[in-house]
C-alpha positions as CSV (number, residue, x, y, z in Angstrom):
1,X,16.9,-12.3,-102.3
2,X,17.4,-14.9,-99.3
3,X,17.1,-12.4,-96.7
4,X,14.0,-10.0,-98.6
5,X,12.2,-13.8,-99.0
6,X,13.2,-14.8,-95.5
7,X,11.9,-11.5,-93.4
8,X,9.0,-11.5,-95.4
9,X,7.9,-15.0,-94.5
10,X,9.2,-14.4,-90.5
11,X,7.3,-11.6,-90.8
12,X,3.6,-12.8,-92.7
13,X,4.2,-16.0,-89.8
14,X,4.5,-13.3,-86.9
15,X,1.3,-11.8,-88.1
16,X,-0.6,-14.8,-87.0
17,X,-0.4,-14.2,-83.3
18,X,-2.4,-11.5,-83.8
19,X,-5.0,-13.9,-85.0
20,X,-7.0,-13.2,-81.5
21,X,-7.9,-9.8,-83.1
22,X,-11.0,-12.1,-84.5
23,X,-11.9,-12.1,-80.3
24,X,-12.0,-8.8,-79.7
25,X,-15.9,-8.4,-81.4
26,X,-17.0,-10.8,-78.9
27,X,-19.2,-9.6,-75.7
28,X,-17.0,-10.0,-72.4
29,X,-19.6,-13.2,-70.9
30,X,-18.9,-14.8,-74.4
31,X,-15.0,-14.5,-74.3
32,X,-15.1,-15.6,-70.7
33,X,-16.7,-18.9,-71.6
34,X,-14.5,-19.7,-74.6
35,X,-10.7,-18.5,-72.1
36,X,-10.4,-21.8,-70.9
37,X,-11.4,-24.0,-74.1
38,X,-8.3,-21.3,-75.3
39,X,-6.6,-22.7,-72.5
40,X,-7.4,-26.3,-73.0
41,X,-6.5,-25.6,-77.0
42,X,-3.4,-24.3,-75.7
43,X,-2.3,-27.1,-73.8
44,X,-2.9,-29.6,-76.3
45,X,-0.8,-27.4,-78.4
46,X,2.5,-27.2,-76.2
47,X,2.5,-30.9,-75.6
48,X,2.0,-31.4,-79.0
49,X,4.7,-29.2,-80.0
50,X,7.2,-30.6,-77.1
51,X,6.9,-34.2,-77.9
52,X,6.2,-34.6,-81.8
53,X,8.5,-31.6,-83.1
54,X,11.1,-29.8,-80.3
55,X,11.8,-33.6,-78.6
56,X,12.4,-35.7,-81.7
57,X,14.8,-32.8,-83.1
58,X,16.5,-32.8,-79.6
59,X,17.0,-36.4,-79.6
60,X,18.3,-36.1,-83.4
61,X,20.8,-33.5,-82.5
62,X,22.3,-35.1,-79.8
63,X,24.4,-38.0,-80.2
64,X,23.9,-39.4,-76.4
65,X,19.7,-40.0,-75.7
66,X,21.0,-39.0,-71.8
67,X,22.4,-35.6,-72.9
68,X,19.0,-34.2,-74.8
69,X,17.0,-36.0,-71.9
70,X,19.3,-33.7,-69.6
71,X,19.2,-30.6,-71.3
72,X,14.9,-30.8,-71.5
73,X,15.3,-31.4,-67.6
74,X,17.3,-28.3,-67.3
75,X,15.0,-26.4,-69.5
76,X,11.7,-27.8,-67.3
77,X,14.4,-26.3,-64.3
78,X,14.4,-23.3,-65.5
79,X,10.9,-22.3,-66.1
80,X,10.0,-23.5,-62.8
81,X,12.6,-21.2,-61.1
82,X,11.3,-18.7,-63.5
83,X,7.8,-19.1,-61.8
84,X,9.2,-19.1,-59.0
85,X,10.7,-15.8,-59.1
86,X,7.3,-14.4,-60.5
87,X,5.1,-15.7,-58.0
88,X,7.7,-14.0,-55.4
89,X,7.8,-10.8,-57.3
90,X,3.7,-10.9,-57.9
91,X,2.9,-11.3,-53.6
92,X,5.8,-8.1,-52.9
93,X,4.8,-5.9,-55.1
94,X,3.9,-2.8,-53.7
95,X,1.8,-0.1,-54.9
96,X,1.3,-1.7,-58.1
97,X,-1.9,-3.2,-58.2
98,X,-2.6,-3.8,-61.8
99,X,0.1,-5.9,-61.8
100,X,-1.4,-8.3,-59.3
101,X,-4.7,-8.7,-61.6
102,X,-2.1,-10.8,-63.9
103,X,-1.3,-14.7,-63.0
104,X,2.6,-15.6,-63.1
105,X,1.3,-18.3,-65.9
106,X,0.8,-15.1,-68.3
107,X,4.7,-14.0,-68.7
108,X,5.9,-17.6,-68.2
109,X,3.7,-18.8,-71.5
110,X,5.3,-15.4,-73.1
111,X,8.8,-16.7,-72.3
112,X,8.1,-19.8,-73.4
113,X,6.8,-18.8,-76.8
114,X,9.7,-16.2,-77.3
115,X,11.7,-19.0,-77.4
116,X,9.6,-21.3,-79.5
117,X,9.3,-18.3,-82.2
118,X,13.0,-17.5,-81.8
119,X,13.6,-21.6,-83.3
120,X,10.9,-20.5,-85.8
121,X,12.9,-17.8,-87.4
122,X,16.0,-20.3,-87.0
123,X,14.2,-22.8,-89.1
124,X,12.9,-20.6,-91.7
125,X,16.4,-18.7,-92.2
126,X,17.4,-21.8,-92.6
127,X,15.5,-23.3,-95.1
128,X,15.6,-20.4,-97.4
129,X,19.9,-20.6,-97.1
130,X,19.6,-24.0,-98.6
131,X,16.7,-23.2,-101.3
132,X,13.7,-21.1,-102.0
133,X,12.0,-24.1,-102.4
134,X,12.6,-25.6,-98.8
135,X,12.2,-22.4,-97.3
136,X,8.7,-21.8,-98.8
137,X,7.3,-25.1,-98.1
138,X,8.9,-24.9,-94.5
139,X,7.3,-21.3,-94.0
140,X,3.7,-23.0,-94.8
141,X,4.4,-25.7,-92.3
142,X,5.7,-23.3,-89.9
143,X,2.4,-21.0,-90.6
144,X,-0.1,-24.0,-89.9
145,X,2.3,-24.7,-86.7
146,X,2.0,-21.4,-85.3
147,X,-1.6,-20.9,-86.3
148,X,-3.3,-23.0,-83.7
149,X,-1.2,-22.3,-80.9
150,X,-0.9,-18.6,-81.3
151,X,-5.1,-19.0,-81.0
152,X,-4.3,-20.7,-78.2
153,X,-1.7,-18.4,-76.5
154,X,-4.3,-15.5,-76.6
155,X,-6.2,-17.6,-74.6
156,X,-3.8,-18.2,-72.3
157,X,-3.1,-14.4,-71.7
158,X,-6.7,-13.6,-71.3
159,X,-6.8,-15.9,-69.1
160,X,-4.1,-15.0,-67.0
161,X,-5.9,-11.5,-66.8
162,X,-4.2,-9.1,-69.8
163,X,-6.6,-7.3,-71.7
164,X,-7.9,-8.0,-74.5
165,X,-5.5,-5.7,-76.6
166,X,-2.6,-5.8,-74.4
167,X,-3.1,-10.1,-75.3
168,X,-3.0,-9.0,-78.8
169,X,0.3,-6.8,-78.4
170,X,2.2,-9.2,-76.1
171,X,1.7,-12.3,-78.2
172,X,2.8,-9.7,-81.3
173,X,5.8,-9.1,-79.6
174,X,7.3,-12.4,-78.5
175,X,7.0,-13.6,-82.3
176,X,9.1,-11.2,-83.4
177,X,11.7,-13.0,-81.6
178,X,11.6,-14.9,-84.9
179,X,13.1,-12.0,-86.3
180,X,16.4,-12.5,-84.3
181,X,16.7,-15.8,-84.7
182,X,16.6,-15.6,-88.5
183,X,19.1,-12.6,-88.5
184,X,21.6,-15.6,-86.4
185,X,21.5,-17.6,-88.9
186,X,21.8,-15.1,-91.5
187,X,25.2,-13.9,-89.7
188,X,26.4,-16.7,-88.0
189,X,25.4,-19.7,-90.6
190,X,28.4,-21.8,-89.3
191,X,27.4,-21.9,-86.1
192,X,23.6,-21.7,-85.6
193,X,23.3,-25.6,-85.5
194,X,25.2,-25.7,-81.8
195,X,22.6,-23.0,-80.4
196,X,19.8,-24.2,-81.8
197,X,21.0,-28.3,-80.4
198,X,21.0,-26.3,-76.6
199,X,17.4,-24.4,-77.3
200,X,15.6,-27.2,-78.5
201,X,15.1,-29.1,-75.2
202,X,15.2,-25.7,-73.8
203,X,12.0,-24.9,-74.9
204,X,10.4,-28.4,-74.9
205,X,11.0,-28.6,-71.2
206,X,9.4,-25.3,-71.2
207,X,6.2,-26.0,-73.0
208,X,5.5,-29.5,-71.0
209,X,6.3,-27.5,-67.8
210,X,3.7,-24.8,-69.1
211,X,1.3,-27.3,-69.9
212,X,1.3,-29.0,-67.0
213,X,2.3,-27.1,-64.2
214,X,-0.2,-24.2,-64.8
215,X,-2.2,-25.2,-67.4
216,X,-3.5,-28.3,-66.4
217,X,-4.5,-27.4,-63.0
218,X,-6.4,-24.2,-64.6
219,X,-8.7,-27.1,-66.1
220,X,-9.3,-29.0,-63.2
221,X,-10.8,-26.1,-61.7
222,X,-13.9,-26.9,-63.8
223,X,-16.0,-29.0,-62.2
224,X,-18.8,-29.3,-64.9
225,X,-18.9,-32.3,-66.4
226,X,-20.2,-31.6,-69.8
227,X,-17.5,-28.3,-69.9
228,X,-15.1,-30.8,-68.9
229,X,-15.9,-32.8,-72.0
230,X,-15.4,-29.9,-74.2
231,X,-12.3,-29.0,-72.5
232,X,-10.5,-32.2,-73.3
233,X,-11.8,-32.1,-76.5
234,X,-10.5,-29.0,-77.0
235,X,-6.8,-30.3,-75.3
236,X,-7.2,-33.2,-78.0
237,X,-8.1,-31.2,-81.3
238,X,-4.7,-28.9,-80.2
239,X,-2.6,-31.9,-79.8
240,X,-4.3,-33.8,-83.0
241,X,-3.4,-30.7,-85.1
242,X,0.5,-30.2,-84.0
243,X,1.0,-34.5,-84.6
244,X,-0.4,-34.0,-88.1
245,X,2.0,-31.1,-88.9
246,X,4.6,-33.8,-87.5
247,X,3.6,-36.2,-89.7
248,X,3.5,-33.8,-92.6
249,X,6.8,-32.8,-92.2
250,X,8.3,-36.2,-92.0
C-alpha cells in the first residue's frame, strides 16, 4: 500500500505542472503581457524555494555550515557552465533554426526543476515509508509548493520562446522526475539520505543562479514604471507564498 499511496500522490503533484493548460484559452497579445509577471512569479518562487526550504535542509544535513555553503557554490557552478555550454551550442547551431527561437534560460529552468521535483518524489517516498499520515500531509504541502511555481515555470518557458503546448509537455515531463526519485527511496531506503544531503544545495544553487542570472535581468528589461510595479509585486507574492509553506511546515 506504501508504494500504490506514494505513486498516486507523485503522480496527482506532477499533474500540477500542467496547470498552464488554464493559458492556453488566452489570445496571444494577452499571454504576451502576463510572460514576464510569469516570469517575475517565477523568480520570487526559486528564491523562495532556495533560501526558506532547499538551504535550511542543506544546512541541517551537514554537520560543517562550510561544507553545505560549498556544495550550493558548486551547484551555482554548475548551472553556470551548464549555460555556458547552451549559449555555445545555441550561436553553432547550424541548419536548425527553430532551435535558435528558444533562449538558453528555457532548458536551464527545465534542469533546474528536474531536480527540484526529483527531491519532491524523495520527500514524499519518504513520508509515506514512515506513515500514511506524514506522507499525506507532506503530499498537500508539497502540492501547494509546486503549485505556484509550476505557474510560474510555464511562464518561464513561454518566455524563453516554447510554444504554448510544447511549455505544457516540457514542464510535464521534468516532474516526472519525481517519479525516480520516489522509486530511490523505495529501493535504496538505507541510503537515500546521503544523495539527497549532495542534491539539496545542488539545486538551491541552481534556483538562485536561475533567478538571478537570467531571470532578473529579463525584468530589468522593462522600463515602464507602473509594469515594473506589478512585476515586483508579482516577485513578492511568489516569494510570500513559498515562506508561508516554510512556516507551515515548521
Amino acid at each position: 500500500m506504501i508504494v500504490f499511496y506514494t505513486f498516486l500522490s507523485v503522480f496527482l503533484i506532477s499533474l500540477v505542472s500542467v496547470a498552464g493548460v488554464f493559458f492556453l484559452s488566452l489570445k496571444r497579445d494577452t499571454l504576451k503581457k502576463l510572460q514576464l509577471l510569469l516570469v517575475a512569479f517565477a523568480t520570487g518562487g526559486l528564491l523562495g524555494g532556495a533560501f526558506f526550504h532547499l538551504l535550511p535542509e542543506t544546512f541541517e544535513s551537514f554537520k560543517r555550515p562550510f561544507i553545505a555553503s560549498l556544495w550550493s557554490i558548486i551547484g551555482f557552478l554548475l548551472f553556470f557552465v551548464l549555460e555556458k555550454f547552451l549559449h555555445w551550442h545555441h550561436n553553432h547551431t547550424s541548419g536548425l533554426e527553430h532551435l535558435k527561437k528558444v533562449k538558453p534560460l528555457g532548458p536551464i529552468n527545465l534542469v533546474a526543476d528536474m531536480f527540484h521535483n526529483f527531491l519532491d518524489g524523495i520527500l514524499i517516498a519518504a513520508s509515506f515509508s514512515y506513515s500514511p499520515e506524514i506522507g499525506i500531509i507532506t503530499s498537500v504541502t508539497v502540492f501547494f509548493h509546486e503549485l505556484p511555481q509550476e505557474i510560474g515555470d510555464f511562464g518561464v518557458l513561454l518566455h524563453a520562446g516554447f510554444s504554448r503546448r510544447k511549455a505544457l509537455v516540457f514542464n510535464f515531463l521534468s516532474a516526472c522526475t519525481a517519479f525516480i526519485g520516489a522509486a530511490l527511496v523505495l529501493i535504496v531506503n538505507p541510503s537515500v539520505v546521503d544523495i539527497t544531503r549532495f542534491i539539496l544545495p545542488v539545486a538551491a544553487g541552481g534556483f538562485i543562479y536561475l533567478a538571478a542570472a537570467d531571470l532578473v535581468p529579463e525584468l530589468h528589461a522593462e522600463k515602464s514604471i507602473s509594469r515594473s510595479v506589478y512585476q515586483f509585486l508579482a516577485l513578492l507574492c511568489g516569494a510570500v507564498i513559498l515562506i508561508a509553506v516554510g512556516m507551515i511546515m515548521e
